[in-house]
C-alpha positions as CSV (number, residue, x, y, z in Angstrom):
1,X,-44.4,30.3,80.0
2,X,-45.3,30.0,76.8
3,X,-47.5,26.6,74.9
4,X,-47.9,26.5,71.4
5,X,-49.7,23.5,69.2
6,X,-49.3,23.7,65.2
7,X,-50.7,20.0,63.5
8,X,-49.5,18.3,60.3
9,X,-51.6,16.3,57.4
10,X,-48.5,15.3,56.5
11,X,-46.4,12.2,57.4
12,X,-43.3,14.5,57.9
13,X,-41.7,12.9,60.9
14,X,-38.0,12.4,59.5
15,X,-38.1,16.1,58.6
16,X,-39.1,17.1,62.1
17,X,-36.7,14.4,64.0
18,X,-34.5,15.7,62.0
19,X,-35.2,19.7,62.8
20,X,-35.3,19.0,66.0
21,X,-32.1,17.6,66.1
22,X,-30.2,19.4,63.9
23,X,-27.3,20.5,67.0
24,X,-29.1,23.1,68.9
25,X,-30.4,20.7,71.4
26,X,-29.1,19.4,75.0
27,X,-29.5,15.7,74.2
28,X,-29.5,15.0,77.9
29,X,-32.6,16.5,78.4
30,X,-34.4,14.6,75.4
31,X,-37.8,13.0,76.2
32,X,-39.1,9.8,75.1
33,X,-42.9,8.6,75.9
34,X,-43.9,5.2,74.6
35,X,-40.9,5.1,72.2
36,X,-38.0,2.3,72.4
37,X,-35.6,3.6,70.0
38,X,-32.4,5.9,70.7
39,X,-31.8,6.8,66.9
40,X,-33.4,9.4,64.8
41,X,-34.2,6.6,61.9
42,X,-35.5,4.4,64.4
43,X,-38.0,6.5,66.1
44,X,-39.1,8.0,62.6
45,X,-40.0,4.0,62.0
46,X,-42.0,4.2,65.4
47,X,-44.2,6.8,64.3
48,X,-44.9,5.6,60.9
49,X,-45.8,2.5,61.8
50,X,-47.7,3.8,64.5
51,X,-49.5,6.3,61.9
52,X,-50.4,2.9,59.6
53,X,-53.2,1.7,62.5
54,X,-55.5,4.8,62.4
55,X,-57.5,5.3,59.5
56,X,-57.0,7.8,56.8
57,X,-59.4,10.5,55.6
58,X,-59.4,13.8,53.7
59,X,-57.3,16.6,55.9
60,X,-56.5,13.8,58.3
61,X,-54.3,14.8,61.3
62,X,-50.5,12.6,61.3
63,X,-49.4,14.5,64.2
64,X,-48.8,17.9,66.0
65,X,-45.3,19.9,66.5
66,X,-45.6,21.5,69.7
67,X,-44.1,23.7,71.9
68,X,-43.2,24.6,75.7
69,X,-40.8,28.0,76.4
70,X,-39.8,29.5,79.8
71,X,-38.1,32.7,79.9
72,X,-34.7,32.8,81.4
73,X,-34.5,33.5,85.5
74,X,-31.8,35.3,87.3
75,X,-32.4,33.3,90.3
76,X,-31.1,29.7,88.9
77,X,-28.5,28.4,86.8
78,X,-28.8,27.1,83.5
79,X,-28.8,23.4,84.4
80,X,-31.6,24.0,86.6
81,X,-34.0,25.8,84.6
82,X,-33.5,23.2,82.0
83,X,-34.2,20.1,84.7
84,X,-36.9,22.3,85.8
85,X,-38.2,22.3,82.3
86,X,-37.9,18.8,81.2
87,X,-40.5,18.1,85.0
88,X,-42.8,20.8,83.4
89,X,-42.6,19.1,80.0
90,X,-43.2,15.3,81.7
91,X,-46.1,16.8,83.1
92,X,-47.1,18.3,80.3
93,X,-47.2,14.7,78.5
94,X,-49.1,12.9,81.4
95,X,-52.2,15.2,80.9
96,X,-51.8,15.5,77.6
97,X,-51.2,12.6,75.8
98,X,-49.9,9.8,78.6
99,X,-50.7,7.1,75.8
100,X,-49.6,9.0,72.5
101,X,-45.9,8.3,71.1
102,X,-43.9,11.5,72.5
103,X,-40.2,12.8,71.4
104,X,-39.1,15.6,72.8
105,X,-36.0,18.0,72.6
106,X,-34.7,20.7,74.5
107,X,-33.6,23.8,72.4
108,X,-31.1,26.4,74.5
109,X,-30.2,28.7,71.5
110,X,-32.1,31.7,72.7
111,X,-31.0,34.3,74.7
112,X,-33.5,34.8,76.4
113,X,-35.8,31.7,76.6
114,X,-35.4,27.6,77.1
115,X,-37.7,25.1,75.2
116,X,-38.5,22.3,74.3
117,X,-39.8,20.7,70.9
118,X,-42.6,17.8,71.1
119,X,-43.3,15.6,68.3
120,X,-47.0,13.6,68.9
121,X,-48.7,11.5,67.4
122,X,-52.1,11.6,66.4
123,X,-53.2,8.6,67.8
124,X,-52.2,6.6,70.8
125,X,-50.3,3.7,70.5
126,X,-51.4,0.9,68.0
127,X,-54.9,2.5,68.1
128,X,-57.4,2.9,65.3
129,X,-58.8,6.3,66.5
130,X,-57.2,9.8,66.9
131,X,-56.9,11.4,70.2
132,X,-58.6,14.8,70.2
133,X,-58.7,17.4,72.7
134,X,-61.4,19.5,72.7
135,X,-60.6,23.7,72.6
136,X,-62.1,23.4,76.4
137,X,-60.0,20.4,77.6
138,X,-56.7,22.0,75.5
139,X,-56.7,25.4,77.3
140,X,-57.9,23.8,80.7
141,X,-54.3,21.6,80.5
142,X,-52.5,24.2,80.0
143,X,-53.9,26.5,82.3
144,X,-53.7,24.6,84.7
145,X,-49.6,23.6,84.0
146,X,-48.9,27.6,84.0
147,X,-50.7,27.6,87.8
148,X,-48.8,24.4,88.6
149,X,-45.2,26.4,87.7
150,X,-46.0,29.5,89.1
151,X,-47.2,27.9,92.5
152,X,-44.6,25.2,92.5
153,X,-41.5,26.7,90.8
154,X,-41.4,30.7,92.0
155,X,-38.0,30.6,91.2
156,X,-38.3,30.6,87.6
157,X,-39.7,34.0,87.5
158,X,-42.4,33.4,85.0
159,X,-45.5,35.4,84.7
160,X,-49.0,35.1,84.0
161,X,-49.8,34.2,80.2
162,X,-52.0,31.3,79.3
163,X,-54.5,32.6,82.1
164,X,-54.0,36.0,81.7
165,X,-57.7,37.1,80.7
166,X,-58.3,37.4,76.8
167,X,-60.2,40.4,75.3
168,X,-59.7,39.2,71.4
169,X,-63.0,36.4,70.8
170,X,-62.2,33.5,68.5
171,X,-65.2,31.3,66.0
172,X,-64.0,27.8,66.9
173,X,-62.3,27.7,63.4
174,X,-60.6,30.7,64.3
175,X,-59.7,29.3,67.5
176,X,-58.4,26.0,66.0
177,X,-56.2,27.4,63.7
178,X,-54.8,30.1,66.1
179,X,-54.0,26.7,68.6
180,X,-52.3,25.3,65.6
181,X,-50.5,27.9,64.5
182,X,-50.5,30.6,67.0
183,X,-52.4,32.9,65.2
184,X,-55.1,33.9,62.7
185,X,-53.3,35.3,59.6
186,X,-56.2,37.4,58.5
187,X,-57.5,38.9,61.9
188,X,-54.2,40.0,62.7
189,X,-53.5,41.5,59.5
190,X,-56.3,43.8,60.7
191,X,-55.2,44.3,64.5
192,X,-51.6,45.0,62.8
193,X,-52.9,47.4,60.7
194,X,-55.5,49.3,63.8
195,X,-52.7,49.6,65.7
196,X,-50.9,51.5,63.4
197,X,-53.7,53.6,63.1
198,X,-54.1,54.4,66.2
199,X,-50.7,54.7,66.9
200,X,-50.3,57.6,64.1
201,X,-53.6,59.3,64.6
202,X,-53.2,62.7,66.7
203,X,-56.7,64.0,65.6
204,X,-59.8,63.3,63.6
205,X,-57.9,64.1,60.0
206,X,-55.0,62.4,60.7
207,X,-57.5,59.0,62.2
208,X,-59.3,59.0,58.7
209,X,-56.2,59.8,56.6
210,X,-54.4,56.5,58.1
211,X,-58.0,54.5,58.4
212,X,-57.7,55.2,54.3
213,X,-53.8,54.3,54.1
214,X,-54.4,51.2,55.7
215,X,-57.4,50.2,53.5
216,X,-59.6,49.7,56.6
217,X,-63.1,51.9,56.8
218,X,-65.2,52.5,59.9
219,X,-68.6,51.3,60.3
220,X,-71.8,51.4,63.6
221,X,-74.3,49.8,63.6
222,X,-76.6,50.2,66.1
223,X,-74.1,49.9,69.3
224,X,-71.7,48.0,67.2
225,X,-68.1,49.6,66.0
226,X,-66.4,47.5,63.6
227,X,-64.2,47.5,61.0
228,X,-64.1,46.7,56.9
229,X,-60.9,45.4,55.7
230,X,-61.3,46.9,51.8
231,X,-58.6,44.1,51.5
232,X,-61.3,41.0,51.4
233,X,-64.5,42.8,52.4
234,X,-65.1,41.1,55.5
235,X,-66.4,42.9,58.2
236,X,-64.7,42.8,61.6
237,X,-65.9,43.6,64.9
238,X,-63.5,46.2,68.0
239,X,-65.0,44.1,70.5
240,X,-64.1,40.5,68.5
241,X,-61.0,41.8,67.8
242,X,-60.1,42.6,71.8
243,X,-59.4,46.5,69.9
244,X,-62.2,48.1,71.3
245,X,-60.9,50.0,74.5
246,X,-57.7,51.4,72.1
247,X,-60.4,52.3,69.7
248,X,-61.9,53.8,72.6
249,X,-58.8,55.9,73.4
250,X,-58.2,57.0,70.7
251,X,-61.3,58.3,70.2
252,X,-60.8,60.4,73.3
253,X,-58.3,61.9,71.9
254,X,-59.4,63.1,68.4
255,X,-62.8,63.8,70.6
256,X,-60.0,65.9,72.7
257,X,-58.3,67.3,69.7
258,X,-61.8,68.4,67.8
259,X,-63.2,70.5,71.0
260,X,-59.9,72.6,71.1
261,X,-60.2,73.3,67.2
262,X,-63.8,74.3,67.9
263,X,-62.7,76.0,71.1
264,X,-59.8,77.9,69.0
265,X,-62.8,78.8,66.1
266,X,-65.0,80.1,68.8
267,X,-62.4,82.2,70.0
268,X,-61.7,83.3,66.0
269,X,-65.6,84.3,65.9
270,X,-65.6,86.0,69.4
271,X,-62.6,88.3,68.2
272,X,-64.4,88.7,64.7
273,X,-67.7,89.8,66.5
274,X,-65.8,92.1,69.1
275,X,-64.0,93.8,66.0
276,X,-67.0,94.8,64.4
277,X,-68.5,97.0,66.8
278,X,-65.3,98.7,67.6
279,X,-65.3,99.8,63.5
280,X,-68.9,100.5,63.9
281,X,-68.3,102.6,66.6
282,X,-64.9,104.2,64.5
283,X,-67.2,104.5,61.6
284,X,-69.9,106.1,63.7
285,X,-67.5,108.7,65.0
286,X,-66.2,109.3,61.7
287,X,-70.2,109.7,60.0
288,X,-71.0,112.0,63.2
289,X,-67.6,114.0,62.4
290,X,-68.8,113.9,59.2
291,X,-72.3,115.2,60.0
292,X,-70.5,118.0,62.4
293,X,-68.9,119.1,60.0
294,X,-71.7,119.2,57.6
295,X,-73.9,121.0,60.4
296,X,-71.5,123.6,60.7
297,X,-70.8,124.1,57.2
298,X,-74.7,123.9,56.8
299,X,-75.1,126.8,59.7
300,X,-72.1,128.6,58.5
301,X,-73.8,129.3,55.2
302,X,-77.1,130.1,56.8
303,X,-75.6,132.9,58.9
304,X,-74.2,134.3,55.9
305,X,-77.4,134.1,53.7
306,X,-78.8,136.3,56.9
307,X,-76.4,138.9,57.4
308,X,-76.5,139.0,53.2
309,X,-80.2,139.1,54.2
310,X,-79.7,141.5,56.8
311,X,-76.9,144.0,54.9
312,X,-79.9,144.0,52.6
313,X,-82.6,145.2,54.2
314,X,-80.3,148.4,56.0
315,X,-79.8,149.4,52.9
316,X,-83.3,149.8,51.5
317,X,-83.9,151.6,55.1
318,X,-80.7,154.2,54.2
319,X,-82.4,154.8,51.0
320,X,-85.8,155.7,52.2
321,X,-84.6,157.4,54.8
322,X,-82.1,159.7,52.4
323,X,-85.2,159.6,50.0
324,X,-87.1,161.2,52.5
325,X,-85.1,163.7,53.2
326,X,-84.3,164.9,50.1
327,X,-88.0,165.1,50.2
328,X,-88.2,167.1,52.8
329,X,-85.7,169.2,52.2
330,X,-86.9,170.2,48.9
331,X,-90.3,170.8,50.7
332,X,-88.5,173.5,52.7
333,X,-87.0,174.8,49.8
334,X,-90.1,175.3,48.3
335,X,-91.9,176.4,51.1
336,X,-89.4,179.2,52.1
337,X,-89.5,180.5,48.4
338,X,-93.2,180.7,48.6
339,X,-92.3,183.0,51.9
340,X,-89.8,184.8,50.0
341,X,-92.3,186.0,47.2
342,X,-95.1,186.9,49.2
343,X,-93.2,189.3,51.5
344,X,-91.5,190.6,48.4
345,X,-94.8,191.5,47.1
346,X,-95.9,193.6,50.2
């Protein structure tokens, strides 16, 4: 069940008599509270004159357009939602204005809802004063109507709304125009545009890149997360906004998203790191091959140099020795012809 509230500071009553009963309604369903006329003219003439005994100020309230909506039920036909209705709607009047003038419609044009349009007046009847309902005493009636239905009416298969517990907070401006008009054109501009934020965003680029589209920006302070819309400049807090546990969420997830990139460029650097000391080692090899080689070259040419060395030095021996004995043989020579002259001389 559904209860919406939406005032005028005009005196439009013909136009809404005249919306309201413009052939989508079930006229024998229509309500009538402190009202003695059956036509439309004649009940527009009731409120105006009724309007004429309060008195008039700047912004000054005429009246309030409001609405009651069940959803359809499988369990009962449509005759008997709408009877049920039209008892929710009575009560409805009785706590909340017993003594104001009252028309109400019943719309059945939906497919899937029943309702029914209330015109009020601002002021009870003939009085000089405006009936206000405080935010508190406004939700407390209707609260209390949603337990009524649910408790007394199971059949109509309606769920939990008007108590169902709120996580968006409201300034009492905000709170008055959102029970006028069912919502705050600015503040959901901005929860509009979050969701589709969060919605897009897989990972930290993609949060900021639609954070940017959206012309919102991110700001802390302190424990505070809020939000600028770029749009008028006004600050606006998660937590005011009832946004903060998807903002939340979605920070798991790019918090998710940035430790697997980090995880995946650890990894990078671990296979980087492990490739270098397998080059190293290649490189090693290759400089020890190298200085193998080197050595052996290095030796190779040393044992040449000594047998060169080596070749040299038996040679300079074969020559003394063949020196010395052509020495010595020319010592014999000469020795045996001394012999040969001194025996010739005897």
């Amino acid at each position: 069940m559904i209860i919406k509230s939406m005032s005028r500071k005009q005196a439009t009553f013909s136009q809404l008599v005249d919306y309201m009963e413009d052939g989508r309604q079930d006229s024998k369903f229509t309500l009538k509270n402190n009202l003695f006329s059956n036509t439309s003219e004649k009940i527009t003439e009731e409120f105006v004159k009724n309007a004429s005994f309060f008195k008039k100020r700047k912004d000054s309230v005429y009246m309030y357009h409001e609405v009651i909506s069940i959803t359809k039920s499988e369990q009962l036909t449509d005759e008997q939602q709408k009877e049920l209705l039209r008892k929710i709607s009575l009560e409805y009047i009785e706590k909340r204005a017993v003594n104001n003038l009252v028309f109400g419609v019943l719309h059945d044009d939906k497919k899937d809802n029943f309702h029914y349009h209330l015109l009020i007046s601002s002021n009870e009847l003939e009085e000089t004063k405006k009936h206000r309902l405080s935010k508190y005493e406004f939700d407390k009636i209707k609260k209390d109507l949603e337990i009524m239905v649910l408790e007394k009416y199971p059949e109509l298969q309606q769920g939990v709304v008007i108590n169902k517990p709120s996580t968006e907070k409201l300034s009492n401006k905000g709170a008055e125009v959102k029970r006028r008009t069912g919502k705050t054109k600015e503040r959901d501009s901005v929860k509009n545009r979050l969701e589709t934020v969060f919605v897009k965003s897989k990972d930290k680029q993609s949060f900021f890149e639609n954070i940017e589209k959206e012309n919102l920006e991110i700001y802390v302070r302190g424990k505070t997360i809020g939000v600028v819309d770029k749009n008028t400049g006004r600050n606006h807090r998660l937590k005011t906004l009832g946004m903060l546990d998807d903002f939340n969420k979605i920070s798991n997830i790019v918090e998710k998203s940035e430790t697997v990139n980090q995880e995946k460029e650890s990894r990078r650097e671990e296979l980087k790191e492990n490739r270098k000391p397998y080059k190293e080692k290649i490189r090693i090899k290759r400089n020890n091959s190298e200085f193998d080689n080197n050595e052996d070259k290095e030796s190779e040419s040393l044992d040449y140099s000594k047998k060169q060395n080596e070749e040299k030095i038996l040679s300079e021996k074969d020559i003394e020795i063949n020196r010395r004995k052509d020495e010595l043989l020319k010592s014999r020579e000469s020795s045996i012809k001394q012999e040969y002259s001194k025996s010739k001389s005897r």
